[in-house]
N, C-alpha and C positions, 0 to 999 in steps of 0.2 A: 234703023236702030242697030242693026246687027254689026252693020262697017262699024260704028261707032262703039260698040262693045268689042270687035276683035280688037281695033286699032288699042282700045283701053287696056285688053289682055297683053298685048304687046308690048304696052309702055310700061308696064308696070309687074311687066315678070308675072302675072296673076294665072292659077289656071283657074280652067270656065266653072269647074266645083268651087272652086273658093269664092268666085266671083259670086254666083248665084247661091248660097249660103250666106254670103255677108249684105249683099244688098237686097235678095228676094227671098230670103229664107228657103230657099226652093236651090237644091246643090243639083238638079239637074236645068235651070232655068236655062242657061246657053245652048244647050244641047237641044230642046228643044226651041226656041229659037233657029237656029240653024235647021231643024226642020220644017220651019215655016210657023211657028207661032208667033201671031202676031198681040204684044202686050196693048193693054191701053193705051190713051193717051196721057191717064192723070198718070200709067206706072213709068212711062217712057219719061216724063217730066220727074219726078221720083228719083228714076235711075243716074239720069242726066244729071238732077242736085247731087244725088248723092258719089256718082263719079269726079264731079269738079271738086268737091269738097274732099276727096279721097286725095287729088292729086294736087291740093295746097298744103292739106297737111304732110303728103310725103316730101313735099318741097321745102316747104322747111323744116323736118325734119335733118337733111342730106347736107346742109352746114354745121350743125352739131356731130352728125359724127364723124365729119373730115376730121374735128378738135381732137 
């Protein structure tokens, strides 16, 4: 889960506060993550929706504003 949340940070310019505030309510979730907490599996499933759906709607967002 964690590769999968850094790679997400990456793509999407997010830092790990914003990240875990917008998706877990919790503005220190990544951080501890990266110390070894491991979420569920309904929250990894959760996360997982809620990051694909994060990076459709940036996606199309990214041709309206080239206009």
């Amino acid at each position: 889960m964690l590769k999968e949340i850094e790679k997400f940070l990456t793509e999407q310019n997010m830092n790990p506060t914003d990240f875990g505030r917008r998706f877990m309510s919790d503005p220190m979730f990544v951080f501890e993550v990266r110390k070894g907490r491991m979420p569920y599996p309904a929250t990894k499933t959760r996360l997982k929706t809620a990051m694909d759906a994060y990076r459709s709607e940036a996606r199309e967002k990214k041709p309206a504003e080239r206009e």
